[in-house]
C-alpha positions in Angstrom: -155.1 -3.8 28.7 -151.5 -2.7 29.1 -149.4 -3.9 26.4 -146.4 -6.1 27.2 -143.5 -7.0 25.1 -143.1 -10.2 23.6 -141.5 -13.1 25.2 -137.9 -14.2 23.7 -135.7 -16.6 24.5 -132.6 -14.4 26.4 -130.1 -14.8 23.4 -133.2 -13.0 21.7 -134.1 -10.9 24.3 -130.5 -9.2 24.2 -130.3 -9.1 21.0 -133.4 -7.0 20.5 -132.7 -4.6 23.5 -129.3 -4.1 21.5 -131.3 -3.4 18.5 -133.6 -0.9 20.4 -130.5 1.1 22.2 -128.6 1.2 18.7 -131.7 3.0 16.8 -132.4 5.4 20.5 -135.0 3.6 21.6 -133.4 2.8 25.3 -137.0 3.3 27.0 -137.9 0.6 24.6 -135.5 -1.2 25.5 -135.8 -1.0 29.2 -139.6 -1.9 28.8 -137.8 -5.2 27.0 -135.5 -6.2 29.5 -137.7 -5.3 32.4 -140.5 -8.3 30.9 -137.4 -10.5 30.8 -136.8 -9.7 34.7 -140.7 -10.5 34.9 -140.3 -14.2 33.9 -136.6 -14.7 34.4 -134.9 -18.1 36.6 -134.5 -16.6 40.4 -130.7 -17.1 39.5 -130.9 -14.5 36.6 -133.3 -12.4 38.2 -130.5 -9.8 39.4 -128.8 -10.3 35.9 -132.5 -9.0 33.7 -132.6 -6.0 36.6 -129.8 -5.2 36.9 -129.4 -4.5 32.5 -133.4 -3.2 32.5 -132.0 -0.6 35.3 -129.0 0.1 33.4 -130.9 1.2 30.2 -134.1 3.3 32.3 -131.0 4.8 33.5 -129.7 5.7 29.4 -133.4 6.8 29.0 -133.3 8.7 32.1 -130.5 10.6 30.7 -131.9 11.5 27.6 -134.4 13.2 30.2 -131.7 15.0 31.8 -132.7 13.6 35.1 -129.3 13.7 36.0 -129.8 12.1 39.9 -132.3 9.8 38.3 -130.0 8.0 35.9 -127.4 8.0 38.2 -129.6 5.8 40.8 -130.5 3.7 38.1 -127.0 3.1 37.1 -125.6 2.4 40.1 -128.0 0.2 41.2 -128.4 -1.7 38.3 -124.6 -2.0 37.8 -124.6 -3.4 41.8 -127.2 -6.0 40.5 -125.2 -7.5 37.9 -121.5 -7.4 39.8 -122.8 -10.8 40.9 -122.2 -12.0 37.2 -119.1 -10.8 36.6 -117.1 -13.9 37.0 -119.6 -15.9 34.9 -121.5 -13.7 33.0 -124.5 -15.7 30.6 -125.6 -15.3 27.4 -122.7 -13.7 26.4 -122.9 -10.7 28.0 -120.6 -8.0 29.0 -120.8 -7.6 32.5 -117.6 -6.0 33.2 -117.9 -4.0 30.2 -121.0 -2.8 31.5 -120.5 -2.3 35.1 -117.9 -0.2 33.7 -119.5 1.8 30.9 -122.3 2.5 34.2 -119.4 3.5 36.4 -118.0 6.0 33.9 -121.5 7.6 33.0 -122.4 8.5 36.7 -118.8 10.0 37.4 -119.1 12.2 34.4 -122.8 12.9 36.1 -121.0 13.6 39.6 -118.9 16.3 37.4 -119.8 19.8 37.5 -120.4 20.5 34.1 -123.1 17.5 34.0 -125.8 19.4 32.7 -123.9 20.3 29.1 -123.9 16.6 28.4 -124.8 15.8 25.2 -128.3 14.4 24.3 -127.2 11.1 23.3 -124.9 9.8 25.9 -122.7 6.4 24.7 -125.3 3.4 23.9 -123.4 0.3 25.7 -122.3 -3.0 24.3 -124.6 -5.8 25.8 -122.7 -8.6 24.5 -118.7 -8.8 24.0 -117.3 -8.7 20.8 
């Protein structure tokens, strides 16, 4: 039996993944958001992808699967642009997109692999 996370409403939902990514738990986190995806309304279905790929791509850092994560954020920052204008629950899509954006150009940088372990944990929802 695998084990799934439990079901919250989305206001809950983000505020647990934030929970998880402030104490380094982003796989956690991912797993989280990714069950959120699982059951979301097809009009937030890119929205839950889109911040589940955004944190495997924070845990695939930690990894240092550099190309990974950088996939991972891309992607998942292409999945919520749709939300910019609008964004629900009060989330920080533009914050996000660009705290994604900034991560894989320091990635695209030579000196990639000297990173630190921890990269910056993002803000989910705006201050």
């Amino acid at each position: 039996m695998t084990d799934l996370p439990p079901r919250f409403a989305p206001a809950a939902t983000v505020t647990e993944a934030q929970r998880l990514l402030d104490h380094g738990a982003p796989e956690e986190a991912a797993t989280l958001l990714a069950g959120a995806a699982a059951s979301a309304p097809d009009d937030e279905l890119e929205l839950w992808q889109g911040l589940a790929l955004l944190t495997e791509g924070l845990t695939q850092l930690t990894r240092r699967d550099n190309d990974a994560a950088a996939r991972s954020l891309r992607r998942g920052a292409d999945l919520l642009g749709a939300h910019t204008a609008n964004p629900p629950h009060a989330l920080d899509v533009p914050g996000l997109i660009a705290w994604a954006e900034h991560l894989v150009t320091e990635l695209d940088e030579p000196a990639a692999s000297a990173r630190p372990d921890r990269p910056p944990v993002p803000r989910l929802r705006l201050p």
